[in-house]
C-alpha positions as CSV (number, residue, x, y, z in Angstrom):
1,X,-6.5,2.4,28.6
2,X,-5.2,3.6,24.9
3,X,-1.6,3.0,25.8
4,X,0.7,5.9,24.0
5,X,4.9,4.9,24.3
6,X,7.9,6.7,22.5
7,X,10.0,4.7,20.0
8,X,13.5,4.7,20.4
9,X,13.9,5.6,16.7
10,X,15.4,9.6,16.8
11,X,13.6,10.1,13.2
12,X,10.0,9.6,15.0
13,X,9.2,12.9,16.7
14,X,6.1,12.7,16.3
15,X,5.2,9.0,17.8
16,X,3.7,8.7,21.2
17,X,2.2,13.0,20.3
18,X,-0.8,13.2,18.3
19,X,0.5,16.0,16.4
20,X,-0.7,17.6,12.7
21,X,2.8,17.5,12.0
22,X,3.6,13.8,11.4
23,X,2.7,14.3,7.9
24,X,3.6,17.8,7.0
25,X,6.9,18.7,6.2
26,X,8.8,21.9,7.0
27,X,12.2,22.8,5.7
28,X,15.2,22.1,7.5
29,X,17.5,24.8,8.3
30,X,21.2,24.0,7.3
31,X,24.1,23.9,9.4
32,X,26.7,25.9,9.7
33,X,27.6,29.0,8.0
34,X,30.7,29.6,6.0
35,X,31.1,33.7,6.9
36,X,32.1,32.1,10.5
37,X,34.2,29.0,9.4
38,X,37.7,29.6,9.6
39,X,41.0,28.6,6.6
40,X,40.7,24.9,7.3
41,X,36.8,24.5,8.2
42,X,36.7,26.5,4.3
43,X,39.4,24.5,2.7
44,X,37.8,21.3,4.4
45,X,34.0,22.3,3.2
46,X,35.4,22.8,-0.4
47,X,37.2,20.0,-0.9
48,X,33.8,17.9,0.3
49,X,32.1,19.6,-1.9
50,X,34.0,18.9,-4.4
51,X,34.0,15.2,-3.4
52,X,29.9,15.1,-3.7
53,X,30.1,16.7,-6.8
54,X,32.1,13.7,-8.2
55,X,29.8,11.6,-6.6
56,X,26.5,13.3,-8.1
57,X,28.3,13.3,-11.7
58,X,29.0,9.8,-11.9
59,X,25.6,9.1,-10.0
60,X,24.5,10.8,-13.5
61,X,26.6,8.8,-15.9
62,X,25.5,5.3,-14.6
63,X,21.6,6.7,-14.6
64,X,22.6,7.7,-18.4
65,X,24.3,4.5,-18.9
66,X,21.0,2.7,-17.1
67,X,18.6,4.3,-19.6
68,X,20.7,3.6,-22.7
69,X,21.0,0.0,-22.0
70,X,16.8,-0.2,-21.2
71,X,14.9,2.2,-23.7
72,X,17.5,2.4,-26.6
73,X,16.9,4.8,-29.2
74,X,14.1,7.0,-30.2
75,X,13.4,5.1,-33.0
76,X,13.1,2.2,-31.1
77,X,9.6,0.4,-31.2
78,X,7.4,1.4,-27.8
79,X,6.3,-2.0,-25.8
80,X,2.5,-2.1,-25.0
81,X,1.1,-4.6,-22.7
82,X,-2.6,-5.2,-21.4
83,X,-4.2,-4.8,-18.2
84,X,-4.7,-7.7,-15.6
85,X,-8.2,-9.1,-14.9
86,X,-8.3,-7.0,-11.8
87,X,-6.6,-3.9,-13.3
88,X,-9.7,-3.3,-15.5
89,X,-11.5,-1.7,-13.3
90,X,-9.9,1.1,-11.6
91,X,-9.3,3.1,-14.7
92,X,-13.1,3.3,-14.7
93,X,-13.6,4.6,-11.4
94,X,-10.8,6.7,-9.9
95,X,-11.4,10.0,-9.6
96,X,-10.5,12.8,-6.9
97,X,-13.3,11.7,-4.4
98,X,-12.0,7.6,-5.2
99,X,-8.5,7.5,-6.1
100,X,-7.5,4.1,-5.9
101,X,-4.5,4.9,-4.5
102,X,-3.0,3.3,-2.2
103,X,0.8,3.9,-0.4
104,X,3.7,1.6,1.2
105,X,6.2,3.3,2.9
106,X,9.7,1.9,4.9
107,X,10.7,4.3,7.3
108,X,14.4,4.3,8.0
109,X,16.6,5.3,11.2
110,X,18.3,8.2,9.2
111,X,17.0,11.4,7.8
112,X,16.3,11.0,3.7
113,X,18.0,13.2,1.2
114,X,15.9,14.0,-1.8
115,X,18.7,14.2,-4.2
116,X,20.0,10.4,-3.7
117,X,16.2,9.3,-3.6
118,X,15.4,11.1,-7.4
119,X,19.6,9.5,-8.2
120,X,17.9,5.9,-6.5
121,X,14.8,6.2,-8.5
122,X,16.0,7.2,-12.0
123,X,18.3,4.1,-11.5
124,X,15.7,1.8,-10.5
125,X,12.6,2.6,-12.5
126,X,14.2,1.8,-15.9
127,X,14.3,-2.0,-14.9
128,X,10.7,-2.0,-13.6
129,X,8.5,-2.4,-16.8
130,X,5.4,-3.2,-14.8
131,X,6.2,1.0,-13.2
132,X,7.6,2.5,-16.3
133,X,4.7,2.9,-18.0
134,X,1.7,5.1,-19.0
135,X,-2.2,4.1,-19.3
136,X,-3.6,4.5,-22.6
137,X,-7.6,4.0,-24.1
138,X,-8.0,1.5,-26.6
139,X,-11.3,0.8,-28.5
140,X,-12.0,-2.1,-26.2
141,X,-10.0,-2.2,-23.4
142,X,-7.3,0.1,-21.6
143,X,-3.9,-0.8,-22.1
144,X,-0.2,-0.2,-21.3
145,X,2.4,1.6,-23.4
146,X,6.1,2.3,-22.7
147,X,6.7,5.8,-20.9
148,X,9.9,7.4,-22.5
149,X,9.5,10.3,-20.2
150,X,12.3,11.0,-17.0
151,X,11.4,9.7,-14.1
152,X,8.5,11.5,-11.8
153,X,10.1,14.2,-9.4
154,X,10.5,12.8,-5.6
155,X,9.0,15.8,-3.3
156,X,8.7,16.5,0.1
157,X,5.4,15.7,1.6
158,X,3.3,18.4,2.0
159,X,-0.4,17.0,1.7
160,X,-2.6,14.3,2.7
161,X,-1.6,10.5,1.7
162,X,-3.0,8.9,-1.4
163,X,-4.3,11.6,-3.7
164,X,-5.6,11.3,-7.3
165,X,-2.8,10.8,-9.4
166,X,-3.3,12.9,-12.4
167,X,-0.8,11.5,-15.0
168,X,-0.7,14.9,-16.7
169,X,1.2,16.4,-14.2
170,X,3.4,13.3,-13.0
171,X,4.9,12.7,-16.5
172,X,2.1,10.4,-17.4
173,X,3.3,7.4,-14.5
174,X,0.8,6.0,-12.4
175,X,3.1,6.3,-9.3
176,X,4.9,9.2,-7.0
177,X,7.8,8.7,-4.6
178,X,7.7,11.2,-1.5
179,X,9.5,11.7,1.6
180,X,9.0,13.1,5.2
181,X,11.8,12.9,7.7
182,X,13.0,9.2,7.5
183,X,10.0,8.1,5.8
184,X,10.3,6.5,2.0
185,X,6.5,6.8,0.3
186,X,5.3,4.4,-2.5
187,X,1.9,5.8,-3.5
188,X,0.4,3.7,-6.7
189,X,-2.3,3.4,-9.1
190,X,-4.3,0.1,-8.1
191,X,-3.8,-0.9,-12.3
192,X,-0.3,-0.9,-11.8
193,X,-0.2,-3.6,-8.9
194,X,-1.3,-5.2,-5.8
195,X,0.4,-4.2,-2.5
196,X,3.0,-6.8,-2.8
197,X,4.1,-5.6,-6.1
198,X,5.0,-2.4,-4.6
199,X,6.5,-3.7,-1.7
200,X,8.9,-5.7,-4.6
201,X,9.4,-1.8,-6.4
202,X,9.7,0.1,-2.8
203,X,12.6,-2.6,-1.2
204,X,15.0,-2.4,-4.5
205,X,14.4,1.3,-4.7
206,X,15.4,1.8,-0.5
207,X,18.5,-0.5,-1.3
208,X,19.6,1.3,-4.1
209,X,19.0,4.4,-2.2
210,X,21.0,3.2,0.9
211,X,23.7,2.2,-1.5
212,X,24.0,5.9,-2.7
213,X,24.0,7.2,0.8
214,X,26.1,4.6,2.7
215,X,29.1,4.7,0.0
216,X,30.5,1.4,1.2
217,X,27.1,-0.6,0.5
218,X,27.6,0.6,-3.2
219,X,31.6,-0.6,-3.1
220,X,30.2,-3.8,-1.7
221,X,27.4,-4.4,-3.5
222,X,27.5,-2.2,-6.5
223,X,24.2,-1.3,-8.9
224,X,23.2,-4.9,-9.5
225,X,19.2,-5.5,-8.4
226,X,19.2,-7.8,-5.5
227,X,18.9,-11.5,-5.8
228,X,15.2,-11.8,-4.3
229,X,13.9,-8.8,-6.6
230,X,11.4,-9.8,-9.4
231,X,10.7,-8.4,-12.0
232,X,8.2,-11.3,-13.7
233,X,5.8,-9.8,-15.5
234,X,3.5,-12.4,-16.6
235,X,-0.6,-12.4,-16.0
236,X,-1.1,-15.0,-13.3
237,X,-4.8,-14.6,-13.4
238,X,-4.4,-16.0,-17.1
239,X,-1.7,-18.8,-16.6
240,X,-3.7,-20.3,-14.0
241,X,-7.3,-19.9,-14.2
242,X,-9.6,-22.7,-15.4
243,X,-12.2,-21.9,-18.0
244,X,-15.6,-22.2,-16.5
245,X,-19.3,-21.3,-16.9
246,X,-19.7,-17.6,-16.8
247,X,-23.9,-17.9,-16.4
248,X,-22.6,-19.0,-12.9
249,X,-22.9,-15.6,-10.5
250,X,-21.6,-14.9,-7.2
251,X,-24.7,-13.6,-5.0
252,X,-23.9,-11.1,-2.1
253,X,-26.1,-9.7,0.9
254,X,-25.6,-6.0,1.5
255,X,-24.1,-4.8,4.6
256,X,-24.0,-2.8,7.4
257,X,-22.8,0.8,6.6
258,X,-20.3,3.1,8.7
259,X,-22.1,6.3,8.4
260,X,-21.0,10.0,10.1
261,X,-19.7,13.0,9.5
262,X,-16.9,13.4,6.5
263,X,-13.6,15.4,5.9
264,X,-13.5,17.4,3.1
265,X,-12.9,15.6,-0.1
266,X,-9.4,14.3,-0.4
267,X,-8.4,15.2,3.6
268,X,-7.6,11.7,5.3
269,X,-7.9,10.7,9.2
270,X,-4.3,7.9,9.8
271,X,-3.6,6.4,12.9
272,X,-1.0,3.4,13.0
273,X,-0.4,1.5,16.2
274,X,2.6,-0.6,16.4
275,X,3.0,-3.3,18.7
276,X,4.9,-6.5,19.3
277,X,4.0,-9.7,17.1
278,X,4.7,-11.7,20.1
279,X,1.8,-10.4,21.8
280,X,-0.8,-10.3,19.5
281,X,0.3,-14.0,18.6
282,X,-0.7,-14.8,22.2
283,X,-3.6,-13.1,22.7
284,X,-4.9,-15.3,18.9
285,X,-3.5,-18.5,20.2
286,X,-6.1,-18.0,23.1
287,X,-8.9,-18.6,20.9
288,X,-6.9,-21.1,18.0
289,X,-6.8,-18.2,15.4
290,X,-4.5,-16.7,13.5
291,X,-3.1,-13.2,13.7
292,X,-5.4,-12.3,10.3
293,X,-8.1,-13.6,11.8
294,X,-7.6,-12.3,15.7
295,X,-7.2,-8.9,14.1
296,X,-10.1,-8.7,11.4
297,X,-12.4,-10.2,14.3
298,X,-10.9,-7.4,16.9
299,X,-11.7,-4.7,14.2
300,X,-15.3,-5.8,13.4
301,X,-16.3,-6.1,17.3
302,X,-14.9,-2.7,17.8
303,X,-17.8,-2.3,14.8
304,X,-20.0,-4.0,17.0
305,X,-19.7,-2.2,20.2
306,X,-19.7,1.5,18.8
307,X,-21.6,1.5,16.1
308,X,-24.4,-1.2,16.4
309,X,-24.2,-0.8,20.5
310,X,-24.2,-4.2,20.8
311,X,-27.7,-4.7,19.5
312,X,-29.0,-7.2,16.6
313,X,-28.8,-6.1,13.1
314,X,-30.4,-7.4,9.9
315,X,-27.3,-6.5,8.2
316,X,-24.1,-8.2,8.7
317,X,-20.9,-6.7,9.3
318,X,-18.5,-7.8,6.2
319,X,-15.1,-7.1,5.6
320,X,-13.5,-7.5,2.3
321,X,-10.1,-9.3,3.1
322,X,-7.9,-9.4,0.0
323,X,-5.8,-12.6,-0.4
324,X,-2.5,-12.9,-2.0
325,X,-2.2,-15.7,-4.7
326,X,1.0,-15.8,-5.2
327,X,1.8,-18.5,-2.2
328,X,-0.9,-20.8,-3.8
329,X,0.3,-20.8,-7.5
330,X,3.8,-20.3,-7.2
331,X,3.9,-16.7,-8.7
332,X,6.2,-14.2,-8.5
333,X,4.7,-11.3,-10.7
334,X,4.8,-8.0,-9.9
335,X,1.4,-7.3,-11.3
336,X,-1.8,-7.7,-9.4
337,X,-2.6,-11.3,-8.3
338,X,-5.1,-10.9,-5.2
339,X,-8.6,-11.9,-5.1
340,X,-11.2,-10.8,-2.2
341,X,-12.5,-12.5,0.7
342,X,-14.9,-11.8,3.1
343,X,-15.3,-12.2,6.7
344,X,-18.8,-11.4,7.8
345,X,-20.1,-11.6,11.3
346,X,-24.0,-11.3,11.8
347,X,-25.4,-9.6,15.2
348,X,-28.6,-11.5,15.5
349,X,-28.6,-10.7,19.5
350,X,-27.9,-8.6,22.0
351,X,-24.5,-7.9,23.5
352,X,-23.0,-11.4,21.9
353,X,-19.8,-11.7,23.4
354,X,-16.2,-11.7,20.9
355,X,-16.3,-15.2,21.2
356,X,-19.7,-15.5,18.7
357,X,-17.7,-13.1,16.9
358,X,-14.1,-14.7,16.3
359,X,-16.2,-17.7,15.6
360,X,-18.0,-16.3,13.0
361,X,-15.2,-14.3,11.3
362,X,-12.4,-17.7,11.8
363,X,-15.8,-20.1,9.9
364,X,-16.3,-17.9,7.0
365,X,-12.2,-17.0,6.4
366,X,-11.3,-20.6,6.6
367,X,-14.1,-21.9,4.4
368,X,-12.9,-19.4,2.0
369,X,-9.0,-19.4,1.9
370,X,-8.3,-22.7,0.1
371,X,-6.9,-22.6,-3.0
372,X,-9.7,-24.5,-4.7
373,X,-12.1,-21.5,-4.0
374,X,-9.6,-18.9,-4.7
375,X,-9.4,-20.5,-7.6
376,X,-12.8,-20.6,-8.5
377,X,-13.1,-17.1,-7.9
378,X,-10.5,-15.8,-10.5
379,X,-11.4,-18.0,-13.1
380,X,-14.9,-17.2,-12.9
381,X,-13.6,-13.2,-13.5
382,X,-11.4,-14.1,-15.9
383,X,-14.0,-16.5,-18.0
384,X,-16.3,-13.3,-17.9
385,X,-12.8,-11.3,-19.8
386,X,-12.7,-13.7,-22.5
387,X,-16.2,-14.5,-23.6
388,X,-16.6,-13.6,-27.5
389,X,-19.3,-10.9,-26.7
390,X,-17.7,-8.9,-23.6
391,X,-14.8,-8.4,-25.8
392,X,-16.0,-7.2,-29.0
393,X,-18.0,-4.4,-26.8
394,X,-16.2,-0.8,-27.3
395,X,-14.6,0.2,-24.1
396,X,-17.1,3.4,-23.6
397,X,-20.0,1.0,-23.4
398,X,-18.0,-1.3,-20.8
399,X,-17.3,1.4,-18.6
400,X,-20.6,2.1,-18.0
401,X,-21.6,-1.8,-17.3
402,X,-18.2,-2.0,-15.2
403,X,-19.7,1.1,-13.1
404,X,-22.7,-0.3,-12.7
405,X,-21.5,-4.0,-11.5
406,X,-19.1,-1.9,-9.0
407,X,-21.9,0.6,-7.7
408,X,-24.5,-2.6,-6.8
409,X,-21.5,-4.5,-5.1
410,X,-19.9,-1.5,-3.1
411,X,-23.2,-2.4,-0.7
412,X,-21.8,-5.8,0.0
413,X,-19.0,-4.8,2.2
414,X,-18.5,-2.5,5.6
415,X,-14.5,-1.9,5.1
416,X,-11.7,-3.7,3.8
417,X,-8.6,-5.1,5.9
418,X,-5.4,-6.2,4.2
419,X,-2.7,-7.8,5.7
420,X,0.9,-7.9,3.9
421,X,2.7,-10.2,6.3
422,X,6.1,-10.1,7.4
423,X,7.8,-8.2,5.4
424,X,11.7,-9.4,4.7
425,X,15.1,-7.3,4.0
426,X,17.6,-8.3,3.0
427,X,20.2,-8.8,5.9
428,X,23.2,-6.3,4.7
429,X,19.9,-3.7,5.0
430,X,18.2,-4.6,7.9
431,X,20.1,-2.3,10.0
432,X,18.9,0.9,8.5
433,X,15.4,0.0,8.4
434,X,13.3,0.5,11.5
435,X,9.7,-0.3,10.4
436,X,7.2,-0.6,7.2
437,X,3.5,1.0,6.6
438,X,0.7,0.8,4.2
439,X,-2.2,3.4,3.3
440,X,-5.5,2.4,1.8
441,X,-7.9,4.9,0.2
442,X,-11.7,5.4,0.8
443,X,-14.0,3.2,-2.2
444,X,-17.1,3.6,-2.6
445,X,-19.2,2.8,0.9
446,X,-15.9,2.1,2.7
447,X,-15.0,5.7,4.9
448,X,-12.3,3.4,6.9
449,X,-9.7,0.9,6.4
450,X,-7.0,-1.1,8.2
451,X,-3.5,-1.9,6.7
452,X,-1.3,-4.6,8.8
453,X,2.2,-5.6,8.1
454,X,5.1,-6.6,10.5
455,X,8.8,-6.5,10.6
456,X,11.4,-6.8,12.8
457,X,9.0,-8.8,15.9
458,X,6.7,-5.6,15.2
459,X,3.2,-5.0,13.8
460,X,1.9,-2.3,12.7
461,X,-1.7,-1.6,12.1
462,X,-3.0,1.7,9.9
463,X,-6.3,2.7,9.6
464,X,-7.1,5.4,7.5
465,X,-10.1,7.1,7.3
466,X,-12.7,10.4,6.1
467,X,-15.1,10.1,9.1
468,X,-14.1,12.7,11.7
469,X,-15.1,10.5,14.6
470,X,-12.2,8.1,15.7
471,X,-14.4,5.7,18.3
472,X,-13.9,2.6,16.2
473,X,-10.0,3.4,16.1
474,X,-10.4,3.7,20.1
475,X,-12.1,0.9,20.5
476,X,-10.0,-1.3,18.5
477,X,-7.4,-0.4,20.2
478,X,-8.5,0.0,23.5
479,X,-9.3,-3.9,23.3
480,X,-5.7,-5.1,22.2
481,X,-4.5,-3.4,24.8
482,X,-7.2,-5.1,27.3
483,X,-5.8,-8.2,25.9
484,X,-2.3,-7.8,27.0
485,X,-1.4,-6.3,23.9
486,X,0.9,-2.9,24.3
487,X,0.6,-0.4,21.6
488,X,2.1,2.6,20.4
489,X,0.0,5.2,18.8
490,X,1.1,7.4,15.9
491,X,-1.6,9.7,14.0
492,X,-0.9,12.3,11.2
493,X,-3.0,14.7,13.8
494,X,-5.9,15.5,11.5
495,X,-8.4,14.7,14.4
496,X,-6.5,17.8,16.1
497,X,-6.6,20.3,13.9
């Protein structure tokens, strides 16, 4: 059965209920009311409000202070950067229907209080080049410039995750910050970074927030970033490709395509289900996989069973798998260092057991994941950047090549699944922080996505999706738990409404 449990975290109302409210915020009503408070309860109230205003105005000065020491003057000279081999190409893409968005959120074990998170992010952003900036259209290529603008307003919740960001009304950043109850969103443009930069942005931003809140973390540990914070911006992609012959191509098979009915444009289907790492280590050690690779083959027989019923297919199921580079090269940028891997599994029978299937799906990973091919893979993209001819194109003539290359490989793959890993904090934080997420937007041919990450002995699996019908969610589940694996289910209840 599709096991449903409460978590012991007071903040999460809504887990173990599939209720529309888990994402849509309603205003809290204050406490207390001063024409019943007596001398002392008013003297006691004024005097703390006093305190926080002290508080909030030197909050103020040191964002001041921050912002002086980073930008300068107004005469100073704005820094420009280009895009990353992979950043070229969302740009040309997003639009309301595709965002390219994509979110990471922490969820703590205390309510969140918008005006320490907007104190926490005007502190932070200034120190985060790779964030504080604005896109701009060059005659060949996009590029970077400096954003000299305050920092984007942190709201409340109130809509579905990973909207268009429309820099026109966010004060030209590619980024929001949002909160719900005890949750901390990090939604970002894909250009900016991969999920793993934002993970770097989202941690120092919750521990500078934490340190406004919990007043002795600050006394402790002050404003300084935290030791384990980067804030490298070099290209990886360019310090550790190989030049190579671009005539070389990279053929792909199309693939089987999730098809049904659709939410309206920019409404978005999310289920996580969290469950102990322990488990689902077991359950993989059973058939000498990984976790990844357990998971992504779970996800694509759940494919399998409800979509294809079991029966042959000449299309394979493929899942794009992004990898992170930075273990290989010994990077730690906070740009966009990922390439894409697939794991495909092809039905050529009836009712082939998981077995064919994990066996398919661990051969075409582990053929894939060296760092040779990796690679090979990035340097053949990169070549392609820097030949003579693709750069002296003007960039309204590559966009409508780069559309064309994306459109004839969005056929190649069913969904994508990422998978951040175990996700550290730093120990004087761990305590407030109960468990991490991350949101993927549709593409083009992929309705539905999974996001995995773990912390604390707990995984937690999202997928996010615009089809209305939630049988592949069910069966994914539904088979973890047939494998000894307990899960807890948490939806944003648009399957409900």
């Amino acid at each position: 059965m599709w096991e449903c449990k409460a978590r012991s975290n007071p903040c999460d109302q809504d887990l173990g209920v599939l209720t529309p409210k888990s994402y849509h915020a309603g205003k809290q009503k204050k406490q207390g009311c001063k024409y019943f408070m007596n001398r002392e309860e008013k003297q006691k109230l004024k005097a703390e409000k006093k305190q926080q205003k002290a508080k909030e105005k030197q909050a103020r000065k040191e964002v001041r202070s921050v912002y002086k020491e980073t930008k300068g003057n107004k005469d100073r000279e704005i820094k420009w950067g280009k895009l990353d081999n992979t950043a070229h190409l969302f740009p040309v893409i997003a639009g309301e229907g595709m965002t390219n968005v994509y979110r990471v959120a922490v969820i703590l074990k205390e309510e969140i209080q918008q005006e320490l998170l907007q104190q926490a992010l005007d502190m932070v952003l200034p120190k985060f080049s790779v964030f504080n900036c604005r896109l701009r259209q060059g005659m060949f290529w996009y590029y970077f410039e400096e954003n000299g603008k305050k920092s984007p307003t942190v709201h409340e919740e109130h809509t579905y995750p990973c909207r268009y960001i429309d820099e026109h009304r966010n004060r030209s950043y590619l980024f929001r910050v949002t909160y719900y109850g005890c949750r901390i969103n990090l939604e970002v443009f894909h250009s900016l970074t991969d999920g793993n930069g934002a993970l770097n942005f989202l941690k120092e931003l919750t521990y500078q927030y934490l340190r406004l809140s919990h007043p002795e973390l600050g006394e402790q540990y002050g404003n300084r970033l935290h030791k384990h914070t980067s804030l490298n911006t070099e290209d990886s992609f360019l310090q550790n490709y190989k030049k190579s012959r671009f005539e070389k191509s990279y053929k792909s098979e199309k693939a089987y395509i999730l098809k049904g009915s659709l939410f309206p444009e920019g409404k978005m289907g999310i289920i996580h289900g969290h469950m102990p790492v322990d488990a689902v280590k077991r359950a993989a050690k059973k058939y000498d996989a990984t976790i990844n690779e357990f998971l992504v083959a779970v996800f694509i027989w759940a494919i399998y069973q409800e979509y294809l019923k079991g029966m042959p297919s000449k299309r394979p199921v493929t899942t794009s798998v992004p990898v992170n580079l930075r273990p290989f090269f010994n990077s730690v940028t906070t740009k966009n260092f990922f390439v894409m891997v697939t794991a495909t599994f092809h039905p050529k029978a009836e009712n082939q057991p998981f077995e064919d299937v994990i066996a398919e799906v661990k051969k075409s990973l582990r053929e894939q994941i060296t760092k040779e091919h990796l690679e090979e893979i990035f340097s053949y993209n990169v070549t392609g950047e820097k030949t003579m001819i693709l750069r002296t194109i003007p960039l309204v003539f590559k966009k409508i090549g780069m559309k064309y290359v994306y459109n004839m490989a969005a056929s190649a793959n069913t969904a994508t699944i990422t998978n951040l890993g175990t996700i550290q904090v730093a120990p004087e934080y761990e305590g407030y922080v109960d468990h991490f997420s991350v949101i993927l937007s549709r593409s083009k041919g992929q309705n539905l996505k999974m996001c995995l990450c773990s912390y604390n002995g707990m995984l937690t699996s999202t997928i996010s999706s615009v089809m209305k019908d939630t049988k592949l969610q069910k069966a994914f589940y539904r088979y973890l738990v047939a494998n000894d694996i307990p899960v807890t289910i948490e939806s944003n209840g648009v399957y409900y409404e």
